[in-house]
C-alpha positions in Angstrom: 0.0 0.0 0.0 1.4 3.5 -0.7 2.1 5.9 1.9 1.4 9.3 1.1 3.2 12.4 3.2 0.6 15.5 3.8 2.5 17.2 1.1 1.5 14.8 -1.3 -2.2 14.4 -0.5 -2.4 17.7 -0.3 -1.4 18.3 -3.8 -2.5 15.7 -5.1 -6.5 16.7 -4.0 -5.5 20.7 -5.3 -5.1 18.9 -8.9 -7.9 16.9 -8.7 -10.3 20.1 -8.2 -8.1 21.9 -10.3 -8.6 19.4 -12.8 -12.5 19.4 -12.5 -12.8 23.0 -12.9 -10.2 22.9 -15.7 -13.1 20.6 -17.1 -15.7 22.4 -16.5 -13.7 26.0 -17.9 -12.9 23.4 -21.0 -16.5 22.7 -21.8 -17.7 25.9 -21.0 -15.5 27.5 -23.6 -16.9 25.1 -26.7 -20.5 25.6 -25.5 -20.1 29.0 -24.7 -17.6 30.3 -27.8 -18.0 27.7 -30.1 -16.1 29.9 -32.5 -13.4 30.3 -30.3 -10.2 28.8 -30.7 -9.6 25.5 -29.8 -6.3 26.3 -28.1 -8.3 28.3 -26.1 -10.3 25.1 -24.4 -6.6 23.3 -23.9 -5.2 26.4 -22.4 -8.0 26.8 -19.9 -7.9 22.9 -18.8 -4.1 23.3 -18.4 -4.2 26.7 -16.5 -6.3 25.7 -13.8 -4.4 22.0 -13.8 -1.3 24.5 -13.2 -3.1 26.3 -10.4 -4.7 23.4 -8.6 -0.3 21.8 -8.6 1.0 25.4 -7.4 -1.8 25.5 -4.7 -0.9 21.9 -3.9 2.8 22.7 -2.9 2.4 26.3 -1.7 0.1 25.3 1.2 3.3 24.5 3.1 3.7 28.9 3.4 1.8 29.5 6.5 2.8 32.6 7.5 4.6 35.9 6.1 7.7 35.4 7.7 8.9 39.4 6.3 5.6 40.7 8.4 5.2 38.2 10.7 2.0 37.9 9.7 -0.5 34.9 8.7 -1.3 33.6 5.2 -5.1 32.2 5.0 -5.7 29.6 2.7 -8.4 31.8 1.0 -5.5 34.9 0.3 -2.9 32.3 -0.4 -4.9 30.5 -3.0 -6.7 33.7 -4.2 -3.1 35.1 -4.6 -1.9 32.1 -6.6 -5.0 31.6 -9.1 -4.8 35.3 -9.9 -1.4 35.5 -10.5 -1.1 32.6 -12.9 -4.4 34.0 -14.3 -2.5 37.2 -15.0 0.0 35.8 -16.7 -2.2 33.8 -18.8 -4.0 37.1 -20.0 -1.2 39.1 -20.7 0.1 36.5 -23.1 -3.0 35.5 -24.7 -5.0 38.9 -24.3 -6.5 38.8 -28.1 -7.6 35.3 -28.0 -9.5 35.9 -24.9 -10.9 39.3 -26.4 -11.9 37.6 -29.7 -13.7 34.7 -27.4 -14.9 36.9 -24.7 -16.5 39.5 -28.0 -18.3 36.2 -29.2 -20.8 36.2 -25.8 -23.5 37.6 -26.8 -25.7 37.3 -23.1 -22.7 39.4 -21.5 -22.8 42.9 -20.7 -20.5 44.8 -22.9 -18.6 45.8 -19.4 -17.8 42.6 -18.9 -16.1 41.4 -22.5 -12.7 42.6 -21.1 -10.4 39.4 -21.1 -9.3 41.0 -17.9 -12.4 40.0 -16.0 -10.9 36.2 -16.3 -8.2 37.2 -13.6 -11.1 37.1 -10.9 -12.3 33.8 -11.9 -9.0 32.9 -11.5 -8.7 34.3 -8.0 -12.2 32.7 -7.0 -11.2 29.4 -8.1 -7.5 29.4 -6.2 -9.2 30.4 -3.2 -12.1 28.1 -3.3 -9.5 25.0 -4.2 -6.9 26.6 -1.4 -10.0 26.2 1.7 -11.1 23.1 0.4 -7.3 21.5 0.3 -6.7 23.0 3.9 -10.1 21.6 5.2 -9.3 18.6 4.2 -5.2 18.1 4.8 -4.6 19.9 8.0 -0.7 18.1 9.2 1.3 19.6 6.3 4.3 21.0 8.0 4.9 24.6 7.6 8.1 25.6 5.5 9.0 28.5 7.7 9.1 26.8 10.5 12.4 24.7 10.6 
């Protein structure tokens, strides 16, 4: 039987939800922008794939140790998803403004590709709690 440390379980449940909403983002996109690129779906899957691993391993920073100050699970994973998210845009700003220009039911305030980056932010935080809740023993890296 394997053995898994905290660590491991953690991260490994982070790319399992990570994962599912990947899925869900990856559907979403061909219902949503059929006309979209296809690269577009891929890259959505993969980005929150990416998130869900980087939330995995960073839930071992507890604390601030600059500011001495506590890192909650929901700022730490809000933190992560929008970052990544960020990046994401910046490189692929005109395929998400093409795809974002093809929803018609959205307000035209909201067709910005830069409205992505808080979808991003919800979806780190929401994996982040859910991860903690879960996997409470994983050591804290500032603390050796």
């Amino acid at each position: 039987m394997l053995k898994f440390t905290p660590l491991m379980s953690r991260t490994a449940i982070a790319k399992t939800l990570g994962f599912v909403a990947g899925l869900i983002g990856f559907f979403g996109t061909r219902m949503v922008a059929p006309t979209a690129d296809p690269m577009l779906a891929w890259a959505i899957l993969f980005l929150f794939l990416t998130i869900g691993g980087v939330i995995g391993v960073i839930g071992t920073v507890r604390r601030i140790p600059l500011f001495e100050i506590n890192f909650s699970p929901l700022l730490r994973g809000g933190f992560m998803g929008g970052w990544l998210t960020l990046v994401c845009v910046l490189f692929g700003y005109s395929m998400l403004s093409d795809a974002f220009k093809t929803i018609t039911y959205l307000p035209t305030f909201m067709q910005s590709p830069w409205w992505f980056i808080l979808d991003g932010v919800i979806v780190g935080a929401v994996i982040d709690v859910i991860a903690s809740k879960l996997i409470k023993d994983v050591p804290d890296l500032y603390n050796a």
